[in-house]
C-alpha positions in Angstrom: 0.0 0.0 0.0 2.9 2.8 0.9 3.3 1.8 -3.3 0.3 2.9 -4.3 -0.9 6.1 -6.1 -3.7 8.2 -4.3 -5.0 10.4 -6.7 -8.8 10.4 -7.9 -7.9 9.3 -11.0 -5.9 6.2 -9.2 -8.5 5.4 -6.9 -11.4 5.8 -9.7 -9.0 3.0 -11.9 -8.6 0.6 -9.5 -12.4 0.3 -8.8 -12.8 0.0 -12.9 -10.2 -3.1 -12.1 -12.3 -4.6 -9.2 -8.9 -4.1 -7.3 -10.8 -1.3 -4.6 -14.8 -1.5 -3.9 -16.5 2.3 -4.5 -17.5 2.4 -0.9 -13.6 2.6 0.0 -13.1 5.1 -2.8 -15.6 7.4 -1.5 -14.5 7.7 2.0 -11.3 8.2 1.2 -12.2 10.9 -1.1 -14.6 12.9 1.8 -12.1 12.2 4.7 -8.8 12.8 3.0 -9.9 15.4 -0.1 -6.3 17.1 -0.3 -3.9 13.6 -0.6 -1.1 15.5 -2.5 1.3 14.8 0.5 0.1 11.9 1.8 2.2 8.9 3.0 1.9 5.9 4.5 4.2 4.7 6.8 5.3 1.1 7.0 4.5 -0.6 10.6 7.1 -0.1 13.3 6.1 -3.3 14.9 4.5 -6.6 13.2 3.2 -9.3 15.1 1.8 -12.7 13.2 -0.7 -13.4 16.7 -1.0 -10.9 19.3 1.5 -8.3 20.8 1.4 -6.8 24.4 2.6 -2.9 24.6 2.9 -1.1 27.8 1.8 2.1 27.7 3.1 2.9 31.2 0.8 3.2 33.6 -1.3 0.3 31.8 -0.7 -2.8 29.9 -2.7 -3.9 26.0 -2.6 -6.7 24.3 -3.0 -6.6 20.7 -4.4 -9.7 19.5 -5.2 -10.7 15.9 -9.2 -11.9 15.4 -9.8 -12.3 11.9 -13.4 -12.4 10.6 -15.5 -11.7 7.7 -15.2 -7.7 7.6 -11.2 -8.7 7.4 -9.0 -11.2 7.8 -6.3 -9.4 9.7 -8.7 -7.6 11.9 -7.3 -7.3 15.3 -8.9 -6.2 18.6 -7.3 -4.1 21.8 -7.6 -5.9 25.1 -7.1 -4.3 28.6 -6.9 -6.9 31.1 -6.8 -4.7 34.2 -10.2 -2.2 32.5 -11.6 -5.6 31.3 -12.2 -3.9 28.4 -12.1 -4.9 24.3 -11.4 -2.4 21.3 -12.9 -4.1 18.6 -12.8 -2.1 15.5 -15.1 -3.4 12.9 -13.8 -6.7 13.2 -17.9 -7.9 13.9 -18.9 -6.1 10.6 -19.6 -8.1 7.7 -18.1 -8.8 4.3 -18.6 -5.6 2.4 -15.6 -6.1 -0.1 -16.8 -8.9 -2.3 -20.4 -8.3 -3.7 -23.7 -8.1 -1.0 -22.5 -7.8 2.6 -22.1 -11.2 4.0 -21.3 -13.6 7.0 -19.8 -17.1 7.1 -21.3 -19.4 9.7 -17.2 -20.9 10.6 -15.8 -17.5 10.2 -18.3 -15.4 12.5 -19.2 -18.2 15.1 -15.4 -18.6 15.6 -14.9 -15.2 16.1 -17.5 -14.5 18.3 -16.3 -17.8 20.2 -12.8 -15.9 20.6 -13.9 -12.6 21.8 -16.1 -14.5 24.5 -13.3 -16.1 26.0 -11.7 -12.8 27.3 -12.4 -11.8 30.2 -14.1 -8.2 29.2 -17.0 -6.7 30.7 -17.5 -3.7 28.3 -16.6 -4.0 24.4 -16.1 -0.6 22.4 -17.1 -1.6 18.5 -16.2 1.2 16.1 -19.0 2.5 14.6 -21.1 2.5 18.6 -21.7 5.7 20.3 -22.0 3.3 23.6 -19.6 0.5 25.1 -21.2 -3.0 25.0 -21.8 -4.6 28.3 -21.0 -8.5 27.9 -24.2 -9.7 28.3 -25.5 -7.9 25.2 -22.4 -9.1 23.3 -23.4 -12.6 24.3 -27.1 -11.7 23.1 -25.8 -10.9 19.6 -23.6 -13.6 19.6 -26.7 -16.3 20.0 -28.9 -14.6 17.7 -25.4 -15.1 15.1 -25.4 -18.7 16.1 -29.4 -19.3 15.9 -29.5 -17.5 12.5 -26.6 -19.7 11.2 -28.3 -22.4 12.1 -31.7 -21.8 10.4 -29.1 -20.3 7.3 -27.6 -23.9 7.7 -30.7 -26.0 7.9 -33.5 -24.4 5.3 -30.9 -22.9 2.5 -31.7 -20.0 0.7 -35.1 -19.7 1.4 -35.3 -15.9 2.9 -38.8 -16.8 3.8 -38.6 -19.9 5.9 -35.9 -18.6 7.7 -37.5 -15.3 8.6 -40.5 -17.5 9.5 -38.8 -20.0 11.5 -36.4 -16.6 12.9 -39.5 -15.2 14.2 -41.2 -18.6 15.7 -37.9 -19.2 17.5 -37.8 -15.9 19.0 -41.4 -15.7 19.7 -41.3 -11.7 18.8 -42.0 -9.2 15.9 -38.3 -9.1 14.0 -36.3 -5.8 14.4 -34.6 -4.9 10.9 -31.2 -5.9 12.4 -32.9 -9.6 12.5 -33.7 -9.3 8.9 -30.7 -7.6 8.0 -28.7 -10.7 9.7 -30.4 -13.1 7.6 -29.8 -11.2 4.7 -26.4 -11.2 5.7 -26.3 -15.2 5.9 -28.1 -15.7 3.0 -25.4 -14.0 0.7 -22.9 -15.8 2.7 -24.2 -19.2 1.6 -24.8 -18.0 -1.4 -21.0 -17.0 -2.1 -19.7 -20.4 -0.5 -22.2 -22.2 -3.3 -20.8 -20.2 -5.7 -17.0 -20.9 -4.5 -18.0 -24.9 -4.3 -17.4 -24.8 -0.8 -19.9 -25.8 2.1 -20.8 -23.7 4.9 -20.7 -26.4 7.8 -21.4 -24.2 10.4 -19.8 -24.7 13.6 -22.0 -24.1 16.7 -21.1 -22.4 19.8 -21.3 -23.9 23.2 -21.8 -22.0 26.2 -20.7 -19.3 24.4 -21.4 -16.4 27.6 -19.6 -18.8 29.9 -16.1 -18.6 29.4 -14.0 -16.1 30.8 -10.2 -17.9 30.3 -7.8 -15.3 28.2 -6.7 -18.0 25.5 
């Protein structure tokens, strides 16, 4: 990346090569208009798993998550706050057609995250900290649409049926918006010839060991 040219023109070229998605294009564009000087600067430090830093008066670990949104997503961890940076690591796929999860890649992740011992996570794009025990709420509804994604295909419809008989309430759009986000998961597996075999979660709110 510290390679590549910045320009409009640059950035407008490699979305007509499929090389950058116009979603990128365009926030670089409104957050960095003027990128006549800009540079970027290799990492100081790499790390292939997780790195601790101390800051001083307080120790982070640095631990690599992976996930849909990106494979080399990372999160922050600070044992003695028992709290998690997450970044967008629990966004979906946005980079490769509709915005998608994988049942193995998203179930594992969440698994991961669980395991810390964190009381409050800070996602990127939330105005709020997440206590755990909402975190653990997402992560079932993840693992119970995966499951329904897993056992009625791509049939919106019986899944948003069987979504709403399971949780015995009117679905919210982020409900619908997770199926959706299944659905085109599954449906770019199919397409890749590769099954989506999802792996369940057990006692995913239970575990507090930092692997």
């Amino acid at each position: 990346m510290t390679r590549l040219d910045w320009s409009d023109e640059a950035l407008d070229r490699r979305v007509e090569q499929g090389l950058e998605i116009a979603f990128c294009r365009d926030m670089v564009k409104a957050e960095l208009p003027d990128r006549s000087n800009l540079i970027l600067r290799a990492p100081d430090i790499a790390f292939s798993h997780q790195v601790e830093i101390n800051l001083g008066a307080i120790t982070c670990q640095i631990v690599h998550v992976g996930g849909d949104h990106a494979a080399d997503s990372s999160v922050v961890y600070v044992p003695d706050d028992k709290v998690m940076f997450l970044g967008d690591c629990l966004s979906p796929d946005i980079y490769t057609g509709e915005a998608s999860y994988t049942a193995d890649n998203v179930l594992r992740l969440m698994d991961r995250l669980l395991h810390f011992d964190v009381d409050f996570y800070l996602a990127g794009h939330s105005p709020e900290p997440l206590p755990r025990d909402e975190v653990v709420e997402y992560a079932h509804l993840l693992e119970t649409v995966a499951g329904l994604v897993e056992q009625r295909g791509d049939d919106r419809a019986a899944v948003l049926a069987a979504l709403q008989e399971r949780l015995a309430v009117p679905l919210a759009e982020e409900h619908v918006e997770t199926v959706d986000e299944f659905l085109a998961g599954i449906r770019k597996l199919t397409a890749e010839g590769v099954s989506s075999g999802a792996d369940h979660l057990e006692d995913v709110g239970n575990a507090t060991e930092v692997p």
